[in-house]
N, C-alpha and C positions, 0 to 999 in steps of 0.2 A: 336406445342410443342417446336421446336426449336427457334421458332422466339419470343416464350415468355421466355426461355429461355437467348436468346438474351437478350430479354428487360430486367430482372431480374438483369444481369450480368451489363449490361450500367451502370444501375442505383447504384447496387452499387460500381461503381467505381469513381460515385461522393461524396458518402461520406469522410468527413473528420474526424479525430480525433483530439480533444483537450488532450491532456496528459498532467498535471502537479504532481508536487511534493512539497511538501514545504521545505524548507530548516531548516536543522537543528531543525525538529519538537519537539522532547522529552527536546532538550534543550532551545529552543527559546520560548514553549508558556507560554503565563503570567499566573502566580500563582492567582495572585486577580482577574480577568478577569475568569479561571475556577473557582474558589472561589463562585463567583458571578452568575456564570451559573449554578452550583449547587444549590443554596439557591431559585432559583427560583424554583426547584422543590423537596426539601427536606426542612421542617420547623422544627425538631427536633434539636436544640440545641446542645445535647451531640453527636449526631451523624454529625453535622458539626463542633463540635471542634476537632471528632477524625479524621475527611477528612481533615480539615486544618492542625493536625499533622503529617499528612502523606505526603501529598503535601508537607509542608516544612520540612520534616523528612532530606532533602538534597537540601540547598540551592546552586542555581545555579546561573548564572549570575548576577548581581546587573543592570537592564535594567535603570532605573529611580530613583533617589535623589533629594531631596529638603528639607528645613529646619523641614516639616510636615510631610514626606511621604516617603518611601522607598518601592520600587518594584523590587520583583526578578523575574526570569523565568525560566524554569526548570522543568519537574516533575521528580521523581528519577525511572531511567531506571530499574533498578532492581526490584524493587516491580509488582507483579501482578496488583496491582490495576491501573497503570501508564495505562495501556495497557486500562481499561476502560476508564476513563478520560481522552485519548486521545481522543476515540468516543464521549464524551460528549463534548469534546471541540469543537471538529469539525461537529458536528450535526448543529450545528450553520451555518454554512456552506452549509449542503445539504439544511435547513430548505431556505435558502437564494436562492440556484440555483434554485428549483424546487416552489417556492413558490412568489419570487417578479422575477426569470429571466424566469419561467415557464420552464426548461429545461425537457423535458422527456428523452435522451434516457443519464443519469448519473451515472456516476458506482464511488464510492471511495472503498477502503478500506483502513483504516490505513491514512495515508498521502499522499497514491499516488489517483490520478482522476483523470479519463477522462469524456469527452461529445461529442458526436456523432452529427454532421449534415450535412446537403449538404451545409451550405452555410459559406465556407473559412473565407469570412470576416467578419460574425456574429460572427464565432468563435473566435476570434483575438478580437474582443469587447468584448464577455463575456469573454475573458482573460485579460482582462483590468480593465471591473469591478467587476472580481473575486479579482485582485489584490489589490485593493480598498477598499472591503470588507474586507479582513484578513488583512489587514493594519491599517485601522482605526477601525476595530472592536473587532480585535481578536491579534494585535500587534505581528503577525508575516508575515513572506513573501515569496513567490513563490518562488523557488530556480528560478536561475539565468540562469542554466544551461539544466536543465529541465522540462522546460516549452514551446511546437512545436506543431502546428499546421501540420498533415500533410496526405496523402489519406490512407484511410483503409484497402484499396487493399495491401499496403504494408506489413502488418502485424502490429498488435498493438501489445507492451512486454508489459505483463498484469503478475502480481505475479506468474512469473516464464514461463509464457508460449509465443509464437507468436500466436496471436489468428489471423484468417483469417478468410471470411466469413462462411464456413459450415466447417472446421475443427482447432484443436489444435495443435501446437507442444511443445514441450519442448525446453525452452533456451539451448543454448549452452554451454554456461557456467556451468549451472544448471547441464548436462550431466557430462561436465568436469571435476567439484566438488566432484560428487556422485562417479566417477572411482577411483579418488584419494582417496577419503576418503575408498573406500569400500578396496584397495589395501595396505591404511593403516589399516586398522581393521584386513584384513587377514594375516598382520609380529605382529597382535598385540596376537593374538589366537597362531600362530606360538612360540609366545615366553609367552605366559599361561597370558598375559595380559587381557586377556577377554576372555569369553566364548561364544561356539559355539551359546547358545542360546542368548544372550545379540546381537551378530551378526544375526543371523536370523529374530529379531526385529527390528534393525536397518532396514535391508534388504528388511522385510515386506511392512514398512512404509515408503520405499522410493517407493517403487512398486507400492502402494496404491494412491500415488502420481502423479505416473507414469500415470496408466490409465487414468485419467480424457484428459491425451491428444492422440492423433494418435500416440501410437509409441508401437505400438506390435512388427514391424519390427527392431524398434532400441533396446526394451529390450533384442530380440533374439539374436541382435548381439552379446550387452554389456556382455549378460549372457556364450556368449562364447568366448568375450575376455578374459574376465575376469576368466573363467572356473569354474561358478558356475552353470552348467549344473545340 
């Protein structure tokens, strides 16, 4: 048992992680290009002229001009709908990793992504012709800054968490936030700015949050630093 064990552990301490991000996604992707990736799977007319008034409900950037053609980019951050049509946009993308680079072990949400394997310098090529792809296809680009190749053993920062091999933590940060924010909500009840229950909801859903990682022992703390025992 130990010595399989053993083996289990080696092993994963050779995997790598691919982590990227895009940069400046809700601002930088092209309006005509999602445009276009919609109509491939919507034929109704009036319901692609009211997608196309929402898309450009807030024009953004001016990426492209010529005497025939004007292209912005942009979708408008505030609308709930931006928040789907980012996944549409970037469907494009998973359809790409898992379909022409075969990637199995792929995670996105949103604009952040990783890919898992043992082999360092495959990863650094498919970060290459990941790059390639959202470049020429999708006329946006990896952020600059975070995009690292680097062992799993470390920990991966996954939406909000250090993920390790069999457990979760909570970012740092993430803790940080949550104290201050909760320390301002309690001078805000203090002085009748919000209610006890409006606070408890708060409170709820940050907890809720809380459990998907290992931190029984840090809520117990929080909860009496904080003194909401």
């Amino acid at each position: 048992m130990q010595r399989e064990r053993e083996r289990v552990n080696a092993r994963r301490e050779k995997i790598y992680c691919l982590k990227c991000d895009i940069s400046k996604y809700f601002a930088s992707a092209d309006q005509q290009t999602l445009l276009s990736i919609i109509k491939k799977k919507i034929a109704d007319n009036k319901v692609l002229w009211l997608i196309e008034k929402i898309i450009k409900s807030s024009y953004g950037q001016k990426i492209y001009q010529n005497l025939f053609e004007v292209r912005y980019a942009g979708v408008p951050i505030g609308n709930l709908t931006s928040q789907l049509f980012a996944n549409v946009y970037l469907n494009e993308l998973d359809q790409f990793v898992k379909h022409q680079l075969r990637e199995k072990y792929y995670l996105r949400y949103m604009d952040d992504f990783l890919i898992l394997g043992y082999d360092k310098r495959k990863l650094h090529q498919i970060k290459e012709k990941m790059r390639e792809f959202l470049r020429g296809k999708l006329q946006i680009e990896l952020h600059p800054k975070k995009v690292e190749v680097f062992p799993s053993n470390k920990g991966i920062d996954f939406l909000g968490y250090q993920v390790y091999g069999n457990y979760r933590l909570l970012r740092k940060s993430t803790v940080k936030r949550f104290i201050k924010r909760i320390r301002k909500y309690k001078k805000q009840i203090a002085k009748g700015k919000m209610s006890q229950e409006e606070f408890n909801q708060c409170l709820k859903s940050w907890l809720a949050y809380a459990k998907f990682g290992n931190s029984w022992r840090l809520r117990e703390n929080i909860f009496e630093r904080l003194n909401l025992c």
